[in-house]
Every structure is written in structure tokens, then in C-alpha cells.
C-alpha positions as CSV (number, residue, x, y, z in Angstrom):
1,X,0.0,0.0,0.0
2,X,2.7,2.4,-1.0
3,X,3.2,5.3,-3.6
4,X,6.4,5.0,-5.9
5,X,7.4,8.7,-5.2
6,X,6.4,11.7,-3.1
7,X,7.3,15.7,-3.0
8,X,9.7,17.2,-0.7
9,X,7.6,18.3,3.1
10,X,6.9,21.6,2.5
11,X,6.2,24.0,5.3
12,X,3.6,26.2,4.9
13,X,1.7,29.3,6.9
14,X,-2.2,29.3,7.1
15,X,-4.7,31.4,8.9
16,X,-6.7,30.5,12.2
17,X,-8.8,31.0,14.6
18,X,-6.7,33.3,15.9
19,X,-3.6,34.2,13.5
20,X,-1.0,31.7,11.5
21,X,-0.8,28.3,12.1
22,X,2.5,26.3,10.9
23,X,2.0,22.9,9.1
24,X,4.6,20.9,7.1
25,X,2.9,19.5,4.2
26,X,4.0,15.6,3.1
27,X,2.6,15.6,0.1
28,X,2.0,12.2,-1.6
29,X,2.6,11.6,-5.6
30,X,-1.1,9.7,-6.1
31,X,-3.4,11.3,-3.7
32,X,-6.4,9.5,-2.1
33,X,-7.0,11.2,0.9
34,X,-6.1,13.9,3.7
35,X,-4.4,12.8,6.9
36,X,-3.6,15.3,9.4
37,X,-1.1,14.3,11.7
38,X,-0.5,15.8,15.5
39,X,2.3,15.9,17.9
40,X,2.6,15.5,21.8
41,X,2.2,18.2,24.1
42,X,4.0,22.0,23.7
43,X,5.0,22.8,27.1
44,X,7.1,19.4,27.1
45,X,9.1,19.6,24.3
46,X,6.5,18.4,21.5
47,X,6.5,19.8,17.9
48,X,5.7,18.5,14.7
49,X,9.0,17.9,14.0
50,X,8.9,14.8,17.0
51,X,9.8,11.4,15.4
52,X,6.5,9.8,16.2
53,X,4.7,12.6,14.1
54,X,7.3,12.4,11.9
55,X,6.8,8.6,11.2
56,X,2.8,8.9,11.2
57,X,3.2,11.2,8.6
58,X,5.4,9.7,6.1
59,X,3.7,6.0,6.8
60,X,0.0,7.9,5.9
61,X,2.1,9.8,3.2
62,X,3.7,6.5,1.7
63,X,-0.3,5.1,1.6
64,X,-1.1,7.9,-0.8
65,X,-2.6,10.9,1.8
66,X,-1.4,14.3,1.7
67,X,-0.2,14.3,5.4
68,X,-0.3,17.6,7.6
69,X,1.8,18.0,10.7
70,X,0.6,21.4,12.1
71,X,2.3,22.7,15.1
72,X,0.2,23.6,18.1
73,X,-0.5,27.2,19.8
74,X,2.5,28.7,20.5
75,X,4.9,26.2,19.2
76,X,6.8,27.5,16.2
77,X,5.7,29.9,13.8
78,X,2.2,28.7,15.5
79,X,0.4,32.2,16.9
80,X,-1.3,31.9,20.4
81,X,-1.1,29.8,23.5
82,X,-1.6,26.7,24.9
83,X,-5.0,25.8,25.5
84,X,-5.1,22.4,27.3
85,X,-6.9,20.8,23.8
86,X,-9.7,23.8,22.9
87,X,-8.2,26.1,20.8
88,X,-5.8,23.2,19.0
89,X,-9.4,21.5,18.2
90,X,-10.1,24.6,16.5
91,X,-6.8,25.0,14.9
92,X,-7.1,21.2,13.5
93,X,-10.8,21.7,12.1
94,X,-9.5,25.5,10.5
95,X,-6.4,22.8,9.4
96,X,-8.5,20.3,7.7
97,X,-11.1,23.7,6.0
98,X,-7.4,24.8,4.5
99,X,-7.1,21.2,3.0
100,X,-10.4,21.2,1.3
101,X,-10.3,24.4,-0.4
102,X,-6.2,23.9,-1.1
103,X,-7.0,20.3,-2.6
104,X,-11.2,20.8,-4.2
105,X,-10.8,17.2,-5.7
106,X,-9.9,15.8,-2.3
107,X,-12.6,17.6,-0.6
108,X,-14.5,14.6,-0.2
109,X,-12.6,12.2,0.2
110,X,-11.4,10.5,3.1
111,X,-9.7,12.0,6.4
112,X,-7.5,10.2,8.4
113,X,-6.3,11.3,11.8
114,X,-3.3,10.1,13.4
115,X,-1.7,11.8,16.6
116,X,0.7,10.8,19.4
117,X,0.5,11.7,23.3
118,X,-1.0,15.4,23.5
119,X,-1.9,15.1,19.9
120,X,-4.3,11.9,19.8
121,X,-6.0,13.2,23.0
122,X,-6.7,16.5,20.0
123,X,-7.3,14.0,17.7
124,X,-10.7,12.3,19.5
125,X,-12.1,16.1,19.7
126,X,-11.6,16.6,16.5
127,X,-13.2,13.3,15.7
128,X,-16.2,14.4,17.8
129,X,-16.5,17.1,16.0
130,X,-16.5,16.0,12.6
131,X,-18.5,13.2,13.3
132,X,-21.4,16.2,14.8
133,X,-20.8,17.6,11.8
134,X,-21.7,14.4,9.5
135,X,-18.5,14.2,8.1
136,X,-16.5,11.2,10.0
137,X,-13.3,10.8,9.8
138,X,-12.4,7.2,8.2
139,X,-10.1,6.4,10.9
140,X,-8.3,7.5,14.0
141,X,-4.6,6.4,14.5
142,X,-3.8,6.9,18.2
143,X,-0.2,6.5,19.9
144,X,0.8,6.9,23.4
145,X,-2.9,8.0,23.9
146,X,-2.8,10.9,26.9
147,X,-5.8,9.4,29.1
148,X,-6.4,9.6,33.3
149,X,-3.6,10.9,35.0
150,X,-0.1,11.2,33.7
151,X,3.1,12.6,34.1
152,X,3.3,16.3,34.6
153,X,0.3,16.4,37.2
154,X,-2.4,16.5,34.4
155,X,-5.4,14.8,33.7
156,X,-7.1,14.0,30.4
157,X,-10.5,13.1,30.2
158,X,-9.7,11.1,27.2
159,X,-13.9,10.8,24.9
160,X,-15.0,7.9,22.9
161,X,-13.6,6.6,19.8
162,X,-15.1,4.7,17.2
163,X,-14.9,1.2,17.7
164,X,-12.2,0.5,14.8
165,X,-9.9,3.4,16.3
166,X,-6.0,1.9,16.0
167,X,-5.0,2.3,19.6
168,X,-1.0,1.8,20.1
169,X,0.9,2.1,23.0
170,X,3.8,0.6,24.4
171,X,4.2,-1.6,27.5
172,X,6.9,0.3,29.5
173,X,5.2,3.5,28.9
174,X,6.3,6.2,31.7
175,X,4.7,9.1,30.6
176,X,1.1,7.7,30.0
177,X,1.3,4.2,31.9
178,X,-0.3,1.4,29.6
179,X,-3.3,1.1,32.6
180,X,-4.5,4.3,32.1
181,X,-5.4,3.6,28.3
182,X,-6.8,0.5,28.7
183,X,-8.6,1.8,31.6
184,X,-10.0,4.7,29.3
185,X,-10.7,1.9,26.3
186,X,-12.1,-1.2,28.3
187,X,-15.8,0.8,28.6
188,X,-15.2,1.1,25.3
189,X,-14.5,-2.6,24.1
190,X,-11.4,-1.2,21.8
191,X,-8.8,-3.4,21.3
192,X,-5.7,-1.4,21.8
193,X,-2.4,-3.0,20.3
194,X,0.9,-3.2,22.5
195,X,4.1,-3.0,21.7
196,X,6.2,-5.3,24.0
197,X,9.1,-3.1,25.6
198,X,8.6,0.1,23.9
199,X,8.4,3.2,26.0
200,X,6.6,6.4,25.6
201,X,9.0,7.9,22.4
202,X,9.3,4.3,20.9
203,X,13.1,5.0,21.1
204,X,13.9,2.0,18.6
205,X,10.4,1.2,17.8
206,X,9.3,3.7,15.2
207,X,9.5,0.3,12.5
208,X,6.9,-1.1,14.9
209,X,4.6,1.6,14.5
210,X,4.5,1.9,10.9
211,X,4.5,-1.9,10.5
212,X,1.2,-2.0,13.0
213,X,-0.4,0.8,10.4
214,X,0.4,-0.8,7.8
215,X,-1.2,-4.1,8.2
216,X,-4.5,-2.2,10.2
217,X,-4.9,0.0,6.8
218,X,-4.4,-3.0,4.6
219,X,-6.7,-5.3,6.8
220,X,-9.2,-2.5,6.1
221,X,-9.3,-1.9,2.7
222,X,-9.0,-5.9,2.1
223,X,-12.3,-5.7,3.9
């Protein structure tokens, strides 16, 4: 399920909510599809430059979606502040409005949406919303899912996901312990897939990832 070629990532400058919003643009050669791609959280380090983002996008981007790794409020050439998940839902939805009317033919066609830590607890708002909205996204890729209580004294009140949500997190997780997402997804009867050893960052385990996505987006098409 791979394109032969792609364009260089291309960073681009679009308007929000409440001024520009940075996104690096992985373009892919045969487009089928948007996927917008998010990163963990701001006031930790996260950008859309992390390797997790990074590999979500070029595995959606090597499956034929134009993949967009926006950076959150405040985080690069990104205007505003952090906003604890409200104003980056808005940012994502402005985001995805940008891809429609940058991309008419693709308008309609399917969204994917893929985030790690910070970024998929953004990602299951955004999914809420488009799914209010009558436009569902096809599927939600989740890693390292922020839920309960986690490190850094927050707490996420991670919502429901539709029930073939790709949930990946690794075992020796020490940011977001692997009991609070299954915790968060046992009321929920989602499988969530674990990835023996890895920890938060997936230091050495990025293959993993796009091997698991791989398969999950095959499996689904197959079907």
C-alpha cells in the first residue's frame, strides 16, 4: 500500500482562529485522501518535527494521503497559547477547512487522523466534531494515547472513539502508563495493540509503528 514517489515536506503558513498556524505539508505523488497528523504536548518539548509525528506522517504519506503535521499554539511559527486541547481543536478543524479548499478534488474524500501523546487526545475532539458535523473521519490512529492521570500532574478526560480506532501504545510507557489507556478503552471494548518493551518515544520502535499501520490499513481496505 505504498506510492512509488512523493514531493519534498513543505512548510507552509495558514490562517486561524486566531492568526497563522505552521503545518509541514508531506505531500504524496497519487493522492487518495487527507491525513492530518499531531504531535505531543507544547509545554514538554513536542512539535511537529517529534519522530512519532514524523513517522505517522510519512507512513499515511507513503499510503497515498497528503499528510499535515501542524504545530500547536505557541509552538513554532504557531500564533497563540496553549489551550489544554480547545483552541488546538479549532486550529485542526481550520487545518483540515485549509485542506479542502487547497486540494477541491480531495474535498470529499477521506480523512485520516493520526496523533501521538497530547496530539491523539486533539485528535478524539476533532473526531467528535466532525462526526457532529456528519463528516466522520475514516479512521483515527492513536499513539501513546494521553488518558487519566499522567506525568506532569495532568489529567485528560480522554472521549469515545469509534470502535475501529487503531490504539498503540507501548508496555513500558512512563509518561502515560499502559493502565490508564486501557482503563480509558475497556468501557469502550477497543482493542488497543501493545508494543512489547517500547516506551513512551518508541526510542527503537518507530518500525513497529509503521509496521502495525500498515497491516491495520491493509486489513481495512481488504475488507
Amino acid at each position: 500500500m505504498t506510492t512509488a514517489s512523493a514531493v519534498r515536506a513543505q512548510p507552509v503558513l495558514i490562517d486561524g482562529p486566531i492568526g497563522a498556524i505552521e503545518v509541514i505539508v508531506d505531500a504524496a505523488a497519487a493522492p487518495r485522501g487527507i491525513a492530518l497528523v499531531t504531535h505531543p504536548h507544547p509545554l514538554f518539548g513536542g512539535a511537529n518535527t517529534n519522530k512519532v509525528t514524523y513517522t505517522l506522517a510519512r507512513t499515511l504519506r507513503d499510503m497515498g494521503y497528503h499528510a499535515l503535521r501542524p504545530n500547536f499554539r505557541g509552538v513554532g511559527k504557531t500564533a497563540g497559547t496553549h489551550d489544554n486541547g480547545r483552541g488546538e481543536t479549532e486550529d485542526m478543524l481550520a487545518v483540515l477547512s485549509w485542506a479542502a479548499q487547497r486540494w477541491p478534488d480531495l474535498a470529499t474524500a477521506p480523512v485520516l487522523l493520526a496523533g501521538f501523546s497530547f496530539g491523539a487526545y486533539v485528535q478524539t475532539r476533532v473526531a467528535q466534531h466532525l462526526a457532529d458535523a456528519g463528516h466522520a473521519a475514516l479512521r483515527l490512529i492513536l499513539v501513546g494515547t494521553a488518558a487519566g492521570h499522567v506525568e506532569g500532574a495532568r489529567q485528560y478526560d480522554t472521549g469515545a472513539v469509534g470502535a475501529d480506532t487503531l490504539v498503540i501504545h507501548g508496555s513500558k510507557d512512563e509518561t502515560v502508563p499502559l493502565q490508564n489507556v486501557l482503563a480509558w478503552a475497556e468501557p469502550l471494548e477497543l482493542p488497543v495493540v501493545v508494543v512489547a518493551g517500547a516506551d513512551h518515544f518508541f526510542h527503537g520502535r518507530l518500525q513497529n509503528i509503521r509496521d502495525i499501520i500498515n497491516r491495520a490499513m491493509c486489513a481495512k481496505v481488504e475488507s
